[in-house]
N, C-alpha and C positions, 0 to 999 in steps of 0.2 A: 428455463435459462439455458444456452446454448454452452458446450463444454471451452474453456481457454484454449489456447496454445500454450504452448511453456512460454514463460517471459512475459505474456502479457499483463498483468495484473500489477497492478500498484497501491499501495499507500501513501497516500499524500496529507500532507496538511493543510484543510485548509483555514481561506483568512479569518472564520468565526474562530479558530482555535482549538476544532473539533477535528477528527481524521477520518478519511474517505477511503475507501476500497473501491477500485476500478478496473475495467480494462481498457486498453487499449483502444483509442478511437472511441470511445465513450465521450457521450456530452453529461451525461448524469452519473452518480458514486450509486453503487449498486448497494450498499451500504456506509451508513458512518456509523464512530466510535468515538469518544468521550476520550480517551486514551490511544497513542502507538500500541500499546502490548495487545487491547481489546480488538483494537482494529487487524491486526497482524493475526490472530484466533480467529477472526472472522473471517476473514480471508480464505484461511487455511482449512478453512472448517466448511467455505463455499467450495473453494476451488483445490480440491485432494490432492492434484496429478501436479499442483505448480507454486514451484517458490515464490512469492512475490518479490516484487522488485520497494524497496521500502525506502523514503526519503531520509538524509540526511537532515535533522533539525538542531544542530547544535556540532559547537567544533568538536574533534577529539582525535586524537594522535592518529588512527586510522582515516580522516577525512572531516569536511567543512561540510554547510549548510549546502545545501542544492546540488548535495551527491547523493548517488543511489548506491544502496548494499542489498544483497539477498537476507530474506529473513530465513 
């Protein structure tokens, strides 16, 4: 597996209700997760050198659905 760039990687949701770790310009989740928290460990535990960029999936005084936070 080739190393990230900072930034690139994400967590997403997706529409099975399962969550995806990716990077950038990916057609395929390099892994899924059962859970945000599992998926976000996975992540982190792929890729050392980089924060993931993690979906927003519900409101909360810091941000709505379809915004990104650093994990």
């Amino acid at each position: 597996m080739s190393k990230a760039k900072k930034g690139d990687v994400y967590v997403e949701r997706r529409p099975e209700g399962d969550y995806a770790v990716r990077q950038e310009h990916s057609k395929r989740a390099s892994t899924t997760a059962p859970t945000q928290a599992k998926a976000i460990a996975k992540a982190q535990k792929m890729f050392p050198d980089v924060r993931p960029d993690v979906e927003r999936v519900r409101h909360t005084n810091k941000g709505k659905p379809d915004q990104w936070r650093k994990a």
